[in-house]
Biotite code that builds the C-alpha atoms (Angstrom):
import biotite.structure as struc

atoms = struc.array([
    struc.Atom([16.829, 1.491, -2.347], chain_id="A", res_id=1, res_name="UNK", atom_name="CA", element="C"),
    struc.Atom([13.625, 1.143, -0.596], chain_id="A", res_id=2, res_name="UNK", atom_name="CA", element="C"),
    struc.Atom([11.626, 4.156, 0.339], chain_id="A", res_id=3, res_name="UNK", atom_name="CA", element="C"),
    struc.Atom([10.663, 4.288, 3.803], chain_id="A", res_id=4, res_name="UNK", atom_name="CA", element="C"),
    struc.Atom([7.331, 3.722, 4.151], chain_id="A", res_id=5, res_name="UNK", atom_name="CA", element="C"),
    struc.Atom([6.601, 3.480, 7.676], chain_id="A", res_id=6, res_name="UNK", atom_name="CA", element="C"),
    struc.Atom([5.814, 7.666, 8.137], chain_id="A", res_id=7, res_name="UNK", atom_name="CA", element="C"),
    struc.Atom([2.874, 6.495, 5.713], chain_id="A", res_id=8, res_name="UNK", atom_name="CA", element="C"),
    struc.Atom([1.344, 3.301, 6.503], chain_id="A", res_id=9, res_name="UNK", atom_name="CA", element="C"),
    struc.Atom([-0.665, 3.048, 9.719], chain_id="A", res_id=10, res_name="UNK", atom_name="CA", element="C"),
    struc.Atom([-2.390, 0.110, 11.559], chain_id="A", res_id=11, res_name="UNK", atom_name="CA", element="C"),
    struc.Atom([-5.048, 1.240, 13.624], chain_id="A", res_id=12, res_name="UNK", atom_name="CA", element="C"),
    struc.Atom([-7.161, -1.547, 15.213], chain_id="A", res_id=13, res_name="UNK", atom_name="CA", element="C"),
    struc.Atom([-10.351, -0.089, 14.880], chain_id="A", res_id=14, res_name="UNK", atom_name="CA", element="C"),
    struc.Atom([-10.304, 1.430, 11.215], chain_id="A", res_id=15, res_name="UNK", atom_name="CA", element="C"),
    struc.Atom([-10.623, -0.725, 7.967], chain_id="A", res_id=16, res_name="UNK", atom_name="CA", element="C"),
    struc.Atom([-10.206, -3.815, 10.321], chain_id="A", res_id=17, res_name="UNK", atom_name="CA", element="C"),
    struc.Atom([-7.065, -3.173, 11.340], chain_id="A", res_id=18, res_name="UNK", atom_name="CA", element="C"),
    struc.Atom([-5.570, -3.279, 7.545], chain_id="A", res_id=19, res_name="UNK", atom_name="CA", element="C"),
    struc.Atom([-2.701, -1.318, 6.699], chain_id="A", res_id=20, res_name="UNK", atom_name="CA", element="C"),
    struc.Atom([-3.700, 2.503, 5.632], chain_id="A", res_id=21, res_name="UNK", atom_name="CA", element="C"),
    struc.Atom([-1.902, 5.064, 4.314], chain_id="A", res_id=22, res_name="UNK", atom_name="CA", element="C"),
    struc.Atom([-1.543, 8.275, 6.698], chain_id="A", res_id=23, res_name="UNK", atom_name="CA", element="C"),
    struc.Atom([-4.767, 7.219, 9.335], chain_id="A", res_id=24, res_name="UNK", atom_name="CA", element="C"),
    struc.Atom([-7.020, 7.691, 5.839], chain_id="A", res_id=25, res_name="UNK", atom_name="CA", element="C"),
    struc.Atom([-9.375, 5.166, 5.278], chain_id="A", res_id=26, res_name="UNK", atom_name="CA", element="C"),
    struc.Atom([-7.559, 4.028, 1.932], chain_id="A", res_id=27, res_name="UNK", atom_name="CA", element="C"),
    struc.Atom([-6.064, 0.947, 2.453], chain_id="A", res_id=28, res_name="UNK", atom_name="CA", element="C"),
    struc.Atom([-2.955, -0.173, 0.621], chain_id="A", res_id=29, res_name="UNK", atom_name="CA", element="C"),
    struc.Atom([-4.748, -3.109, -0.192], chain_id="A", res_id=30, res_name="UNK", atom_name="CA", element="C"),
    struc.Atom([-7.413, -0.640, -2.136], chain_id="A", res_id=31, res_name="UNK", atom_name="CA", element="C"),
    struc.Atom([-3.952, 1.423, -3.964], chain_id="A", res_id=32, res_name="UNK", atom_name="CA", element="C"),
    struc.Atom([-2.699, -2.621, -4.869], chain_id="A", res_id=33, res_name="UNK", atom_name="CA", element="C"),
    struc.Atom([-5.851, -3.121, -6.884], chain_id="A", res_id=34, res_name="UNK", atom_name="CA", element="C"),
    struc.Atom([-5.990, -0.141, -8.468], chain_id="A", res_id=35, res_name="UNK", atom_name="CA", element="C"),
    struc.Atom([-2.780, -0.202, -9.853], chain_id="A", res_id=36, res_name="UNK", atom_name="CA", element="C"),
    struc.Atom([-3.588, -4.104, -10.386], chain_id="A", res_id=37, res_name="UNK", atom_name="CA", element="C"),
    struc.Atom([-6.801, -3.495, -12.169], chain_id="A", res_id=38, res_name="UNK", atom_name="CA", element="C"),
    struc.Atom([-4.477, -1.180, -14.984], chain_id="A", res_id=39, res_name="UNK", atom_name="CA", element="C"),
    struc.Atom([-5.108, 2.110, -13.016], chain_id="A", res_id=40, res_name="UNK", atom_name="CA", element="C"),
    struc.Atom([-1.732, 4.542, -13.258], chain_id="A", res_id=41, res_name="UNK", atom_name="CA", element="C"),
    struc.Atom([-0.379, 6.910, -10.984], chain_id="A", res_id=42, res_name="UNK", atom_name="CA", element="C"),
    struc.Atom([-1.962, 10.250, -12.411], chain_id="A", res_id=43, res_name="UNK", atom_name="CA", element="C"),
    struc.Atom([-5.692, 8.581, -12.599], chain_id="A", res_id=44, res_name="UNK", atom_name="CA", element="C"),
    struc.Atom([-5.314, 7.331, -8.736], chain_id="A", res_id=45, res_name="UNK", atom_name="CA", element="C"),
    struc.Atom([-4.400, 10.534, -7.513], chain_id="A", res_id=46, res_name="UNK", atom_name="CA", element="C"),
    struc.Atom([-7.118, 12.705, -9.593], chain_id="A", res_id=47, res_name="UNK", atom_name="CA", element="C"),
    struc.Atom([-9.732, 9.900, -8.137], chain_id="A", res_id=48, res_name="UNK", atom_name="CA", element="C"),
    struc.Atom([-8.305, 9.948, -4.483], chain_id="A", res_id=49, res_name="UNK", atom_name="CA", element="C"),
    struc.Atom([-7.262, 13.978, -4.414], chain_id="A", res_id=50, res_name="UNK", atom_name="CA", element="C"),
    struc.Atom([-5.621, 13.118, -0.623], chain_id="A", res_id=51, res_name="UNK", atom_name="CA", element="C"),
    struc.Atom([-3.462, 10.428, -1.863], chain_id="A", res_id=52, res_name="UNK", atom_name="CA", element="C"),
    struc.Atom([0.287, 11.707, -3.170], chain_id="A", res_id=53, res_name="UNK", atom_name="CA", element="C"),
    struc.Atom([2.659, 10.024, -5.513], chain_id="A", res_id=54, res_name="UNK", atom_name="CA", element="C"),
    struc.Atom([4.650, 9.509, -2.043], chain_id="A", res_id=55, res_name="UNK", atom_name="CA", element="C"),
    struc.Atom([1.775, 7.283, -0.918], chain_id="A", res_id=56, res_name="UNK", atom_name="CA", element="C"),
    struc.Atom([1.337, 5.427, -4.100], chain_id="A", res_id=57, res_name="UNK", atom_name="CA", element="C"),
    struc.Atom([5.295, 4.585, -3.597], chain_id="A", res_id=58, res_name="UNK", atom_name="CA", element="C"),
    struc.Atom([4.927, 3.773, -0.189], chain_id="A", res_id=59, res_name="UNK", atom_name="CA", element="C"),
    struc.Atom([2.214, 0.953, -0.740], chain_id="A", res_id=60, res_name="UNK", atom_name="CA", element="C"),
    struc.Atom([4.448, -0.730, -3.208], chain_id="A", res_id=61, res_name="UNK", atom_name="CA", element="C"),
    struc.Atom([7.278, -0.497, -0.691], chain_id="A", res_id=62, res_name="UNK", atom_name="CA", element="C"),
    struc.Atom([4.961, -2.370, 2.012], chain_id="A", res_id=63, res_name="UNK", atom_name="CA", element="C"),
    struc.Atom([3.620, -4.633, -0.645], chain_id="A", res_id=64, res_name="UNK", atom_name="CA", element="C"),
    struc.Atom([7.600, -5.606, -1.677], chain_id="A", res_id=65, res_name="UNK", atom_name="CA", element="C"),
    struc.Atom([8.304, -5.910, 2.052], chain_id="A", res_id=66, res_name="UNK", atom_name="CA", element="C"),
    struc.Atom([6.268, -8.112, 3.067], chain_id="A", res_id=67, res_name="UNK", atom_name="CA", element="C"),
    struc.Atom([7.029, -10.585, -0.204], chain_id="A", res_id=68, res_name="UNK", atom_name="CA", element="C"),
    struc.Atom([10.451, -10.887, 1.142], chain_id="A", res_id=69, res_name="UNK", atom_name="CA", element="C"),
    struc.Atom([9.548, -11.791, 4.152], chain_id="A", res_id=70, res_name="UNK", atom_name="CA", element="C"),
    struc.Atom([7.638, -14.713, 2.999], chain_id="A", res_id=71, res_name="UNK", atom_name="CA", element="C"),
    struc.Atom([8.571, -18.126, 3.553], chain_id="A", res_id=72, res_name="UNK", atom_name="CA", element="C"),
    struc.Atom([8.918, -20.426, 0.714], chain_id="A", res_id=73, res_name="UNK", atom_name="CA", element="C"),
    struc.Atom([7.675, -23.823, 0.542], chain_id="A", res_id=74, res_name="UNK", atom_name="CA", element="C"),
    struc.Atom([10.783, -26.208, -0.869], chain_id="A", res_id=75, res_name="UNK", atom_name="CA", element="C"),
    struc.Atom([9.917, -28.297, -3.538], chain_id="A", res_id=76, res_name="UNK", atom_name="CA", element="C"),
    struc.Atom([8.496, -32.037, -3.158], chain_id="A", res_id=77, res_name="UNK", atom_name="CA", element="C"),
])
């Protein structure tokens, strides 16, 4: 099951140009994808980014597996 991320992620149109960000912060959940992306793991994340929580962390994947199913895919030629 899922965890509910949408207590976490906020869209605000005026910060981070209006990306997705986790609790009004100015980490995006773009910035947590690339992080984990670029071989970072939970533990190093959170002692670099001391107001992010393993809660956030999960809630960024959850977005990021969201909105994958909700894309459309092209049929083959």
């Amino acid at each position: 099951m899922q965890p509910d991320y949408t207590a976490i992620i906020t869209v605000e149109p005026g910060k981070r140009g209006g990306k997705p960000c986790i609790r009004g912060l100015r980490i995006t959940v773009y910035d947590v994808l690339e992080y984990l992306a670029s071989g970072m793991n939970e533990p190093e994340i959170l002692a670099d980014f001391p107001d992010l929580t393993r809660e956030d962390i999960r809630a960024c994947l959850a977005f990021a597996a969201e909105r994958e199913r909700r894309l459309v895919s092209i049929p083959p030629e």
